[in-house]
C-alpha positions as CSV (number, residue, x, y, z in Angstrom):
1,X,0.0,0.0,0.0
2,X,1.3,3.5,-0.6
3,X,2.5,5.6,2.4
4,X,1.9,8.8,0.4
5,X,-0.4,11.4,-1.3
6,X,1.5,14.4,-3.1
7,X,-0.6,17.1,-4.6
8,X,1.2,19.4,-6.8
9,X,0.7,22.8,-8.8
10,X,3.5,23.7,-11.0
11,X,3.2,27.6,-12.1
12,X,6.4,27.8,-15.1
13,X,7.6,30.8,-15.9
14,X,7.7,31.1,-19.8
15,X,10.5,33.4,-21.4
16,X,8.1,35.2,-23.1
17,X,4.9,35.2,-21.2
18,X,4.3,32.3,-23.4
19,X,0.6,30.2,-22.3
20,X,1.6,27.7,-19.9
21,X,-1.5,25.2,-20.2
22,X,0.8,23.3,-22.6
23,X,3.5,22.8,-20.1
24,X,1.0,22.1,-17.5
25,X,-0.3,18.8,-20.4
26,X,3.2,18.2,-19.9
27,X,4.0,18.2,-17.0
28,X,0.8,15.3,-16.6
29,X,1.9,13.4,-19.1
30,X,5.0,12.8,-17.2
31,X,2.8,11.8,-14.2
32,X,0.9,9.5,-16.2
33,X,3.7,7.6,-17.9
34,X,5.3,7.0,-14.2
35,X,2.6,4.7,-13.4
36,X,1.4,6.4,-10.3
37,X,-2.2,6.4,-9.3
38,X,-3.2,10.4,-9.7
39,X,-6.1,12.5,-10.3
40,X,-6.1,15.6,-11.8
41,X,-8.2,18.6,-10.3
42,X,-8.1,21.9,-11.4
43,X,-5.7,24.2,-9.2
44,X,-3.5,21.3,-8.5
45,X,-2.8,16.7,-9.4
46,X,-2.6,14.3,-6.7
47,X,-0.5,11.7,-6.9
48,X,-0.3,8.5,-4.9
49,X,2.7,6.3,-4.1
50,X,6.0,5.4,-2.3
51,X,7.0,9.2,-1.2
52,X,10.3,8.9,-2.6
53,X,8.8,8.1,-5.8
54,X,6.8,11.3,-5.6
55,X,9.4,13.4,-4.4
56,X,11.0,12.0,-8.3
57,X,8.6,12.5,-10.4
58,X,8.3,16.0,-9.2
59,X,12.1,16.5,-9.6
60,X,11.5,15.4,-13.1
61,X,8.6,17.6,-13.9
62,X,10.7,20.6,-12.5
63,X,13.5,19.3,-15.5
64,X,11.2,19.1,-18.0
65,X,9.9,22.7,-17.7
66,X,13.2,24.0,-17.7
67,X,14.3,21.8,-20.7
68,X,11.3,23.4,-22.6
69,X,12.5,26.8,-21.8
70,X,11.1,28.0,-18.7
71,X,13.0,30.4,-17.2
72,X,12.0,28.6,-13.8
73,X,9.6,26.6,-12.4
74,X,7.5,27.3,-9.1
75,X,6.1,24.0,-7.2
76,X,3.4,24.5,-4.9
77,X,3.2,20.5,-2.7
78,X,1.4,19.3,-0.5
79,X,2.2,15.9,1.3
80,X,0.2,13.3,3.6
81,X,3.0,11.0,4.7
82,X,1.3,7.8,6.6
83,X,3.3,5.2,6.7
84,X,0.8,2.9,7.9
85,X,-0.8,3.2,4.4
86,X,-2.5,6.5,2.7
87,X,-5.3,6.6,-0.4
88,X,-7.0,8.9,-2.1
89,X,-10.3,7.1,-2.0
90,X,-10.0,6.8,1.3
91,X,-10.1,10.2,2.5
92,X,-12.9,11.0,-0.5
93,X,-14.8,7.7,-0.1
94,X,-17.7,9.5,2.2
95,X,-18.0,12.1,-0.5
96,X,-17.9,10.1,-3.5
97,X,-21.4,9.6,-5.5
């Protein structure tokens, strides 16, 4: 079971005031191929997992945006570490319909 949920928002800073909803695509897609259970919501993506593995993914995501030409990258996270187990359904399970 995974000991971990990380939310993220990533706000990139474009060199040119550039639209950053592409890099934001991006920056799921790389959550996505990691394999990770996440949902995405609309101020920030919540990822489940190993923390370790989180803390990589988001390392990675910072990269990316900077190898796509961001001058830098801010990282707004927000981490439940439980190492007796932690999901996403179930802290939502009550509110789920």
């Amino acid at each position: 079971m995974a000991n971990s949920l990380v939310s993220i928002q990533i706000i990139p800073k474009t060199p040119n005031g550039e639209p950053t909803i592409p890099m934001v695509d991006e920056a799921i897609s790389i959550i996505e191929e990691s394999g990770v259970k996440y949902e995405v919501h609309p101020l920030e993506t919540t990822m489940e997992g190993e923390l370790s593995e989180l803390f990589q993914i988001i390392e990675k995501l910072n990269e990316r945006m900077v190898e796509l030409g961001c001058l830098n990258v801010i990282s707004q996270v927000k981490v439940l570490y439980q190492p007796s187990g932690a999901s996403m359904d179930a802290l939502t399970e009550k509110y789920s319909q």
